[in-house]
N, C-alpha and C positions, 0 to 999 in steps of 0.2 A: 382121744380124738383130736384134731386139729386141721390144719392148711398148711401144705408145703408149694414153695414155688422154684422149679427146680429145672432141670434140661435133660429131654429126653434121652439124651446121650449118657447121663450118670443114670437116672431114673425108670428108661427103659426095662429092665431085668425086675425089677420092683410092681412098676405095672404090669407086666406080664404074667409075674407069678400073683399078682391080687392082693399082691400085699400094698400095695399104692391104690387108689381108685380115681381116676382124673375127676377133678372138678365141675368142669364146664367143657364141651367139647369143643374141639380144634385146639390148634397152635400158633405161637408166633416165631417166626423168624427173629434172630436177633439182626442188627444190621450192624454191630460193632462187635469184635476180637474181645475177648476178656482177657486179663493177665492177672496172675496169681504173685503178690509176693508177700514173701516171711519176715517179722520182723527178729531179727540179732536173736531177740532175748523170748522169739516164742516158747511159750510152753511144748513138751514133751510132745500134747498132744493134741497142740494146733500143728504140730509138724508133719502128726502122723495122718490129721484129717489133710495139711496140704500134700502130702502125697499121696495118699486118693483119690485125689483130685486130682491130679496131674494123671495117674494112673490112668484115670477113667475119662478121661478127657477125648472130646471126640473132634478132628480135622488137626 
C-alpha cells in the first residue's frame, strides 16, 4: 500500500483497470512543460524507465 503522485497521461490505463485508485478527487493542471534528461552515466535501468517516459508522454 502507498501514495503515488503521478499524470494522468502515464497513469490513466492504470486507473482505469483499478489497479491505481485516485486519492482525493479532481485534478490539477500543471502550468509548466516538464523535460526529462539522462545523466552520461545512467544506469541500465534509469534509461529504460526514461524511455517510458518519453514513451508515454502525453502533448
Amino acid at each position: 500500500m502507498g501514495a503515488v503522485l503521478g499524470w494522468e497521461g502515464i497513469l490513466g490505463g492504470y486507473l482505469s483497470a483499478g489497479r491505481l485508485m485516485p486519492l482525493v478527487p479532481g485534478a490539477m493542471a500543471s502550468p509548466f512543460p516538464f523535460y526529462l534528461r539522462v545523466h552520461g552515466r545512467a544506469s541500465a535501468n534509469a534509461r529504460l524507465l526514461a524511455d517510458w517516459l518519453a514513451a508515454h508522454a502525453v502533448g
